[in-house]
C-alpha positions as CSV (number, residue, x, y, z in Angstrom):
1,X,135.9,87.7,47.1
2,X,132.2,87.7,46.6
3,X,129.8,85.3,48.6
4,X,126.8,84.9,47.4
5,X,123.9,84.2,49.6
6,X,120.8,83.2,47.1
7,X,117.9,83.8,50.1
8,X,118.5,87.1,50.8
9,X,119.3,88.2,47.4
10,X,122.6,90.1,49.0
11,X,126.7,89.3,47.5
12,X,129.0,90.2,50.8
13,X,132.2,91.4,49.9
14,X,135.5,91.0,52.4
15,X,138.3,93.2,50.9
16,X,141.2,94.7,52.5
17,X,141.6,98.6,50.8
18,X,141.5,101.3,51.9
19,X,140.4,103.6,49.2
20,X,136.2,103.1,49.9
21,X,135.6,105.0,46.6
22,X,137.8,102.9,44.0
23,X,136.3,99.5,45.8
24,X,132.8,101.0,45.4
25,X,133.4,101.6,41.8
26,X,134.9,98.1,40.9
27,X,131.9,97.1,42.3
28,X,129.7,98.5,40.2
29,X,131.6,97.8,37.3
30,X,131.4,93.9,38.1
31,X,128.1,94.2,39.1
32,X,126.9,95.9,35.9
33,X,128.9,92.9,33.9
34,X,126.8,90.1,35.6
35,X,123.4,92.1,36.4
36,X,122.7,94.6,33.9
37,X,118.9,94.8,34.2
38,X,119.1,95.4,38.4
39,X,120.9,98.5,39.6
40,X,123.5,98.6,42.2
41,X,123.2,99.2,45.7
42,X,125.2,99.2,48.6
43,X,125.6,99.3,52.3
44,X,128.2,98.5,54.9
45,X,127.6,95.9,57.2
46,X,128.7,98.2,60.1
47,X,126.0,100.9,59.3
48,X,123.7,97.7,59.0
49,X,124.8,96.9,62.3
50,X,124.2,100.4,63.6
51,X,120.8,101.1,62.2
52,X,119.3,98.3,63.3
53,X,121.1,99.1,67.1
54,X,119.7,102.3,66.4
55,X,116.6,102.2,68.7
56,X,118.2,100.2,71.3
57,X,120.9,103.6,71.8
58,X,118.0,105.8,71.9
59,X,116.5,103.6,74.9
60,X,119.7,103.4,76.5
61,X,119.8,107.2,76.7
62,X,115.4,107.8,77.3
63,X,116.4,104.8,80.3
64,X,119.9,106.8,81.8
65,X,117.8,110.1,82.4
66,X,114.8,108.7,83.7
67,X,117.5,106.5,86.3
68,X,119.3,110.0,87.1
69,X,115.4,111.5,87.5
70,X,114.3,108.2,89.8
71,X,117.6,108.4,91.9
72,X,117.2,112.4,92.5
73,X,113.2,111.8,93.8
74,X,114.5,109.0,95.6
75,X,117.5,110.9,97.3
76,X,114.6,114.1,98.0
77,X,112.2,111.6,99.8
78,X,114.8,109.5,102.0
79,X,115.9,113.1,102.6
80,X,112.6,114.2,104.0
81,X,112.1,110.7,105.2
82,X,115.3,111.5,107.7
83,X,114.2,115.1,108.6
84,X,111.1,113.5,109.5
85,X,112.3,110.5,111.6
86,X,115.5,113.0,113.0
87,X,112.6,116.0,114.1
88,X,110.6,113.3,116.1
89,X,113.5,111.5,117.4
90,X,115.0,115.5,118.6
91,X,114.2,114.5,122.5
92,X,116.0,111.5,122.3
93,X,119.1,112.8,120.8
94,X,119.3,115.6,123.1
95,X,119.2,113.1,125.7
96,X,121.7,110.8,124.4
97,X,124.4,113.3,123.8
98,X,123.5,115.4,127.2
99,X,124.6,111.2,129.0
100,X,127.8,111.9,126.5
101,X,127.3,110.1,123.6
102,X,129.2,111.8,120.5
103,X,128.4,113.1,117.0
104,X,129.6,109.5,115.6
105,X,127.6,107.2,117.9
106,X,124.3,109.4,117.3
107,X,124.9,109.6,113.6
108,X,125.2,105.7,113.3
109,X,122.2,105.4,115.0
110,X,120.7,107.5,113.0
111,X,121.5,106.2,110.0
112,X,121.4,102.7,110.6
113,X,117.5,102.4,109.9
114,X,118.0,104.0,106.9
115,X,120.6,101.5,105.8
116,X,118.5,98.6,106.8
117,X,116.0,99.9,104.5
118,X,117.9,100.2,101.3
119,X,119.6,96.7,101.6
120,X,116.0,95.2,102.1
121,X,115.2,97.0,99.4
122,X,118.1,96.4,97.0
123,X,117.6,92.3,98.3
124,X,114.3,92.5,96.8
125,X,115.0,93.9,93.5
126,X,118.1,92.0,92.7
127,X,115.6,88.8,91.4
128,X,113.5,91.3,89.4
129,X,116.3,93.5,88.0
130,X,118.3,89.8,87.0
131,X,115.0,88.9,85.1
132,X,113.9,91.5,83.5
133,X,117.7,92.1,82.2
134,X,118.0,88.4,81.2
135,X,114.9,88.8,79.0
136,X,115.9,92.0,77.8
137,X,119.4,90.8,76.6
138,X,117.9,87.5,74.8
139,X,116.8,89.6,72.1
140,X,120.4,90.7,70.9
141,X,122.7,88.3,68.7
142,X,125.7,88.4,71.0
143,X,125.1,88.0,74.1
144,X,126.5,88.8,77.4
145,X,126.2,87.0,81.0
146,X,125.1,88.8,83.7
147,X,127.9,89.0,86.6
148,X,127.4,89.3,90.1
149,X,129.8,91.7,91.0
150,X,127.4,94.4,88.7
151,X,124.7,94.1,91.4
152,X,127.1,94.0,94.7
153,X,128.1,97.0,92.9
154,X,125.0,98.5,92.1
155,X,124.1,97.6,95.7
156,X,127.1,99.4,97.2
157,X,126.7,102.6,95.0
158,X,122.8,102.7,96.1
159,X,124.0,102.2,100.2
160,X,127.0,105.0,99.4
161,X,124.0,107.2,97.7
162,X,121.5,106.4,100.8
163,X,124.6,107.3,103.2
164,X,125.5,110.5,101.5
165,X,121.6,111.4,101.8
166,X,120.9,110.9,105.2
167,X,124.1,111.8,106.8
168,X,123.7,115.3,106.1
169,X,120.2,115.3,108.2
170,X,122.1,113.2,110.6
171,X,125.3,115.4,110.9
172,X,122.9,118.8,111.9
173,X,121.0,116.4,114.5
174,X,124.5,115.3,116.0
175,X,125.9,118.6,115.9
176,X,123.4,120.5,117.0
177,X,123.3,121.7,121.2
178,X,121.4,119.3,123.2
179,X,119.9,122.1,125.2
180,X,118.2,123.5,122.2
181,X,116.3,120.2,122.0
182,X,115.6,120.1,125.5
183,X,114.9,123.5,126.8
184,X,110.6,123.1,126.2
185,X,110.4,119.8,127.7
């Protein structure tokens, strides 16, 4: 049936074939019969619905690389970061596992600054990020509630990342012989 909606100068039809072509044409034909002078034209409310999306799938797509760009600089500094804090703390380590302490014990100590650091981190950007994605998802028709379980789990995957990072600094320092570190001194 046809609805016709007089402020937007648009008739939205609801049909159920499925030959596009022959409903397309009847159309017309009906059209022509009641509007002669104004031609016919067209669309489907799901390519509507996709063009005017459009712009928001070419952000989602600009915003994924520069994440994956964002979370490889990030992993490259708290890698440096840790080959920095592991080379000064080289004496200490050498100590500690020369008074027996093994590869686990030295790699949690190692790594628990690190840690510490990314859930301060992730603590302070859970307000900002649940803002700025609250305002950002007003602007669409349906919308969608932000759960919490999105940030614990963006929080864990950003910990697991941070873990992943520094252990491998963390695993040479525990590994490595403790007279090595200890021979100059």
């Amino acid at each position: 049936g046809f609805i016709h909606l007089p402020t937007n100068q648009f008739y939205t039809v609801k049909a159920q074939m499925t030959d596009i072509s022959k409903l397309i044409s009847e159309l017309e034909k009906i059209w022509i019969s009641h509007y002669p002078e104004n031609p016919f034209h067209y669309f489907f409310l799901e390519d509507f619905y996709n063009e005017q999306y459009r712009a928001e799938q070419r952000f989602s797509g600009l915003f994924l690389a520069s994440s994956l760009l964002g979370i490889i600089i990030a992993c490259l500094g708290l890698s440096g970061l840790s080959a920095y804090s592991i080379a000064r703390r080289r004496k200490e380590i050498g100590i500690r596992k020369t008074n027996g302490a093994n590869i686990s014990r030295v790699m949690v100590l190692l790594n628990k600054v690190f840690v510490v650091w990314v859930a301060v981190a992730f603590i302070l950007a859970c307000p900002v990020a649940w803002f700025a994605m609250n305002k950002w998802l007003r602007n669409f028709a349906y919308k969608t509630e932000l759960s919490w379980w999105i940030f614990a789990l963006a929080g864990i995957i950003a910990i697991i990342i941070a873990l992943l990072t520094v252990s491998w600094q963390s695993w040479r320092a525990a590994t490595k012989n403790p007279v090595e570190s200890l021979r100059y001194e």
